[in-house]
Structure formats: C-alpha cells, structure tokens
C-alpha positions as CSV (number, residue, x, y, z in Angstrom):
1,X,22.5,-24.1,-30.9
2,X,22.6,-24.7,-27.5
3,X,26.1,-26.0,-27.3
4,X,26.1,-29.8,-26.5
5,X,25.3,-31.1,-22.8
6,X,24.1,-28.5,-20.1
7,X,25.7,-25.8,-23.3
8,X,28.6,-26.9,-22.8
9,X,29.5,-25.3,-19.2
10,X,28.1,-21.4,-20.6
11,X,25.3,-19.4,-18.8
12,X,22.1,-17.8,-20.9
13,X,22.7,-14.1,-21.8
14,X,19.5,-13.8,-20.8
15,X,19.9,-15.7,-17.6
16,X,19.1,-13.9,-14.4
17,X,20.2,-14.5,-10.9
18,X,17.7,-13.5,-7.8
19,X,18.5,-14.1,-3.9
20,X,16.8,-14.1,-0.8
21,X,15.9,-15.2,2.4
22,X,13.1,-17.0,3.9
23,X,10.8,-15.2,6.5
24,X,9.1,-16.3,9.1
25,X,5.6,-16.2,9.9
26,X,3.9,-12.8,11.2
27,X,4.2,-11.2,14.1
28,X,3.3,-8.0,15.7
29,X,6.0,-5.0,14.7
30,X,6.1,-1.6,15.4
31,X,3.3,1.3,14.3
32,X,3.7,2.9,10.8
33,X,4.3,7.0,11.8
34,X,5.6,9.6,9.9
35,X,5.5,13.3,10.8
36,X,6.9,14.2,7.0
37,X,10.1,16.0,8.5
38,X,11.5,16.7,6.5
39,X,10.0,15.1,3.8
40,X,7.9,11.2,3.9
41,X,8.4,7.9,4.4
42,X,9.3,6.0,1.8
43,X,7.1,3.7,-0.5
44,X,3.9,6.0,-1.1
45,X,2.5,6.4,-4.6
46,X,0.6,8.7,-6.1
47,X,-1.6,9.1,-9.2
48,X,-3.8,12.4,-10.7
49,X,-5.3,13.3,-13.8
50,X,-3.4,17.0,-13.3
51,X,-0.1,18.2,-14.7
52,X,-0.5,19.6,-11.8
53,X,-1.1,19.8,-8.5
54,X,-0.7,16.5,-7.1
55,X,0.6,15.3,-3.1
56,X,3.6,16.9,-2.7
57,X,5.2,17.1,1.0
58,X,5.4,21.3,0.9
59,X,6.5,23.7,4.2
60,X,2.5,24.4,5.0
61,X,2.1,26.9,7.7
62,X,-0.8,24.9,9.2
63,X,1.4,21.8,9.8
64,X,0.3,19.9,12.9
65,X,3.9,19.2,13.5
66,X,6.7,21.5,12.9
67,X,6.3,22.6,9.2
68,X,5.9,20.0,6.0
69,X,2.1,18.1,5.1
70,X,1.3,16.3,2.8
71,X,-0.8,19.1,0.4
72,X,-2.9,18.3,-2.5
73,X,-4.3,21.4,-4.3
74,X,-8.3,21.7,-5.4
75,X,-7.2,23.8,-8.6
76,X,-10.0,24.2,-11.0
77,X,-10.3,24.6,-14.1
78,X,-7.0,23.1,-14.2
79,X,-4.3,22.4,-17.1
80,X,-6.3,19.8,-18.8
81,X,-9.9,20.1,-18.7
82,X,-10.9,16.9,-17.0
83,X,-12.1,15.9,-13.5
84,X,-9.6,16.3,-10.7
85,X,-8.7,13.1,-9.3
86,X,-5.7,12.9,-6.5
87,X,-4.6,9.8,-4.9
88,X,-2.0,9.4,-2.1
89,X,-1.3,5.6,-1.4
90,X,0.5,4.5,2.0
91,X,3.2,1.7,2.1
92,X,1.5,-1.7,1.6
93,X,0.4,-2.6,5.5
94,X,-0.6,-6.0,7.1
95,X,-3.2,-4.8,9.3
96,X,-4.9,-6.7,12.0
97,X,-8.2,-6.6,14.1
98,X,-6.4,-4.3,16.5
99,X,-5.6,-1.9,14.0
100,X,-6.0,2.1,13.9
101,X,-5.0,4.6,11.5
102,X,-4.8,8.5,13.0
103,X,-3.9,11.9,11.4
104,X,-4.9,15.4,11.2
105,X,-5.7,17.4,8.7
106,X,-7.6,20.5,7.0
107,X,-9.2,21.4,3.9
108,X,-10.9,24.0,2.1
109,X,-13.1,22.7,-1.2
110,X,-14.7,24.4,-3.7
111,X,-18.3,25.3,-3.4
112,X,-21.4,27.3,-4.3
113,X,-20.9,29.3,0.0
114,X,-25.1,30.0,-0.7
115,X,-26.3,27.1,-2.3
116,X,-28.1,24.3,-0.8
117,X,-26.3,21.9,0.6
118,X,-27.4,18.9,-2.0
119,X,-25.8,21.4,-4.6
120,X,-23.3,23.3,-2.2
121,X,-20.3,21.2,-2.4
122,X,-18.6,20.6,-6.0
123,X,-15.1,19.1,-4.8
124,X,-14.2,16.4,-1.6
125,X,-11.8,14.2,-0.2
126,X,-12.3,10.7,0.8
127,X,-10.5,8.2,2.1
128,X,-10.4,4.5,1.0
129,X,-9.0,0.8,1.4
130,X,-8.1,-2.2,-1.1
131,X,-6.6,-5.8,0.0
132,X,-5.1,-5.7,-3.5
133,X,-4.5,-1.7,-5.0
134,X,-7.7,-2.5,-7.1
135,X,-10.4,-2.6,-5.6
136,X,-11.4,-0.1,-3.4
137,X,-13.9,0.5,-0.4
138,X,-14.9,3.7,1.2
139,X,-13.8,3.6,5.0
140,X,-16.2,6.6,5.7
141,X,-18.2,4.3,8.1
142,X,-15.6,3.5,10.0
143,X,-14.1,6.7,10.9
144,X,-14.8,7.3,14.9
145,X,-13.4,11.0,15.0
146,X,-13.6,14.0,12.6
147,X,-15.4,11.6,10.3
148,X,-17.2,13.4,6.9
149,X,-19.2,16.8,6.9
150,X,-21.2,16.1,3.9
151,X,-22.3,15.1,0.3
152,X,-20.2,16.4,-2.8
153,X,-23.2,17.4,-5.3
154,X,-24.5,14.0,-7.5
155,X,-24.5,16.7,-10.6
156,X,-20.6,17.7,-9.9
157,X,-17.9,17.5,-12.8
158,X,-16.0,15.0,-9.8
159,X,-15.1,11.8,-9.8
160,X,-16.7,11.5,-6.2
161,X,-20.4,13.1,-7.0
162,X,-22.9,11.7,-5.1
163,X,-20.8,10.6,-2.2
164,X,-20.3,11.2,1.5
165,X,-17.1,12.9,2.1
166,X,-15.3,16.0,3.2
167,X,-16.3,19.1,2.1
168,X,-17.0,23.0,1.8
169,X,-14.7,24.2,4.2
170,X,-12.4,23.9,7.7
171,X,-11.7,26.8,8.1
172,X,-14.6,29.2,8.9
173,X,-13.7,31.3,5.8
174,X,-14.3,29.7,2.7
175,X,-11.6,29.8,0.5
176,X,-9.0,29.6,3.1
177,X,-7.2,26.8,4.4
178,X,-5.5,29.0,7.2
179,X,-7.0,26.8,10.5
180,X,-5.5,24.2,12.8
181,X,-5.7,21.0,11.5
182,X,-7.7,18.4,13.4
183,X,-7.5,14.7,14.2
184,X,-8.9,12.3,12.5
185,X,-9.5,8.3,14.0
186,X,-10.3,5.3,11.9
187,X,-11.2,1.9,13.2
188,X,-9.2,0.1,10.1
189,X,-9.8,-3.2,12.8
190,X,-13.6,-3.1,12.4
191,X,-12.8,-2.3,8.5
192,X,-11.2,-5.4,7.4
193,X,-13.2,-7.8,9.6
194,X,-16.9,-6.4,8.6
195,X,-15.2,-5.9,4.4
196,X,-13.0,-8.6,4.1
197,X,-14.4,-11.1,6.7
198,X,-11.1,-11.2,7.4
199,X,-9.2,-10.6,11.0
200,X,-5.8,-9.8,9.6
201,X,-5.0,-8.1,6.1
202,X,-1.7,-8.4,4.6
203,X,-0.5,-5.9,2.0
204,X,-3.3,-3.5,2.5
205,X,-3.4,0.0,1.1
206,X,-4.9,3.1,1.7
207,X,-5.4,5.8,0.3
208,X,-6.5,9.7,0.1
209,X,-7.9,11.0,-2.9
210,X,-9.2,14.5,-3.6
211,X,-11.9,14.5,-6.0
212,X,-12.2,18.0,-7.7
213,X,-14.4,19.6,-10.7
214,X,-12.9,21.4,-13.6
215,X,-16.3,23.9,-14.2
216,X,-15.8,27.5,-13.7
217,X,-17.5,28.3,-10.3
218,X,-19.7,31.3,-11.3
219,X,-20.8,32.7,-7.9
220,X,-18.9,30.2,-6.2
221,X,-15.6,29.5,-4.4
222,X,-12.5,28.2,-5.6
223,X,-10.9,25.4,-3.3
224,X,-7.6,25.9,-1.9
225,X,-6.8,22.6,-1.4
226,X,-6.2,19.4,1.5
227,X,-3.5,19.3,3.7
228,X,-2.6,16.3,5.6
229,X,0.1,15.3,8.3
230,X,1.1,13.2,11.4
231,X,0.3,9.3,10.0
232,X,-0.4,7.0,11.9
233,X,-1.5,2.8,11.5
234,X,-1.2,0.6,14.8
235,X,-1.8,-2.4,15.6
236,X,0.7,-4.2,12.3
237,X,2.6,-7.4,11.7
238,X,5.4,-8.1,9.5
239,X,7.2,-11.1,8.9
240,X,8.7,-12.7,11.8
241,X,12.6,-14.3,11.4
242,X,12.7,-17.4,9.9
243,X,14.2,-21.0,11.3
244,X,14.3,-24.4,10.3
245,X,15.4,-25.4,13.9
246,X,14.4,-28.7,14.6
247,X,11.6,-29.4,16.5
248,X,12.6,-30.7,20.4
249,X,12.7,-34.3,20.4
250,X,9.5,-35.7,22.8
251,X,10.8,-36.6,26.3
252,X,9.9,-39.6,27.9
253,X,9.9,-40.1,31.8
C-alpha cells in the first residue's frame, strides 16, 4: 500500500540519499609519488592465488628510499598447490601523452642457475596496463630503462610461461635479493597512444604481477622474491573545478 498521494508525505525504507558535486573538465594536476614511508598511498588493490605471500609494504633492507618496498615473495611450492600469481594495482590514473611512470626495483626468481636459458627461468615479473581493470596489455615494449632480461620457460607451472619479462636474478647471486635496486622508465605516453589510439586515458591502471611456479625445483633455485619502491606517473590530469558562470556577453564597438 503505498499510502495515498506521493504516500502520504513518508520516505521509502529503502530510499537512499547520494550527494555530490559537479567537476569540471580535466586539467593537468600534480605527479602520482609515493616513497611507501611509512607505509603506501592509498587506493592500490591487490589479488593472488597464495594464502600467502602477497604485496605487502615490509621494512626491506634494500629499499631505494629509507626502509619500506613494496615486496612480493616467489615462494614455491606454496600453501596451495597452484600457480603463483601476484598483482599490485596503482590508484586509477588519467594519463596523457606526456605521461611517464618511474621506480626501482630488484628481484631474485626462481630458476634452473645451469640450464639453458629457454628452460632457465621458471618464475617472472611483468608489468601491465588496462583502460578498464580487465583487459590487460603487456607494457614490456615500452619500457626505455631497465626494461626485461628474459623469457620465463613456455613449459613453466606460471601463469606468465612463454613471455618476456624479468627474470633469474639481480643480484649476482642467485637466490638472493641483497642488491641495490635499479630504476626502471616507462613511456606510458607512447603506451596509450600506439594501444588505445588514444592521447589521454582516464581511469587507467597498472599493475605488477609476479608470476611464480609451484614445482619443486630439483637442482634448481628457489626465488626469494620482488621488491619494488619509489612510484612515480607524470604527466596526469584530474578533474578541473567546476562553474556554470555565464559566458561574457559579446561586446560591440
């Protein structure tokens, strides 16, 4: 019974109230940066088929800046005997043709030290783009600095076989992840113009994801893991302020 005219002056229990306020059109804004101290940014996600294991922000030794990464572990066999597959999302970014995404970082992944290298490398890490959080391109090609250092084996237990990525080790001791971390550049610009035929990209994401086997590495090398730190992506817009000023009347002289 709905109570007679406009129910009889009485709101829906199920009624629900929402405000906001308009925004403007985009404009450039300041660079996305976090340096994880002492702990990240809000609005990353995450995901992994571990218990265990996944992107924490951990004090890591080997920190590019002061003492907390972001530290993903290459633990195999694992909890739960399934592939290994880590994913570390940024904020949702509108990128433009301009932008760049910087960070540093080192790994160490498990491998077969002797093997060749088509069968060397049995975990990875990758990183990757979406203009909607489901479908994802590699952005491999468009990494300027520190880009990948290999193949991870096409007969791996990995989510990743077959693909270009990062791998083995750097540190020159595999099976340690005790080393400086390095810098890594990506052209995220060149990305969304030659992927998306598209010169600006609001709402992107990005991601890192370690891809890791759960065999038991006979004569081969456990990974420790891949830790990252320092984020940076240039080169944004956000909404603007918004107005409904009206426009200037035309002059006449």
């Amino acid at each position: 019974n709905d109570g007679g005219p406009a129910n009889g002056g009485n709101e829906e229990d199920n009624l629900t109230r929402r405000s906001g306020s308009p925004l403007g059109l985009l404009a450039p804004t300041a660079d996305f940066s976090d340096d994880l101290e002492p702990h990240a940014e809000p609005g990353y996600s995450f995901f992994s088929t571990r218990e265990a294991g996944n992107w924490q922000v951990l004090n890591d030794p080997t920190a590019h800046s002061t003492t907390h990464a972001w530290v993903s572990l290459d633990d195999q066999p694992g909890l739960i005997l399934a592939e290994k597959d880590d994913r570390l999302t940024l904020p949702a970014l509108s990128l433009t043709s301009t932008s760049v995404l910087t960070f540093y970082h080192n790994f160490d992944f498990a491998q077969f030290p002797l093997a060749a290298p088509a069968e060397a490398y049995q975990s990875g890490g990758v990183l990757e783009i979406s203009a909607d959080g489901a479908a994802w391109i590699d952005l491999g090609p468009y990494i300027t600095t520190g880009g990948y250092n290999g193949v991870i084996d096409p007969a791996a237990m990995n989510p990743l076989k077959g693909r270009s990525a990062w791998v083995g080790s750097s540190d020159v001791v595999p099976g340690a992840r005790t080393d400086s971390m390095t810098q890594v550049v990506v052209n995220l610009g060149a990305a969304i113009q030659t992927e998306f035929n598209a010169t600006t990209l609001p709402g992107a994401r990005i991601r890192f994801r370690l891809g890791g086997t759960f065999q038991i590495l006979i004569d081969g090398t456990r990974g420790i893991g891949w830790g990252v730190d320092d984020i940076r992506v240039s080169g944004l817009q956000s909404p603007g302020a918004w107005t409904n000023a009206p426009a200037a009347p035309p002059c006449f002289i």
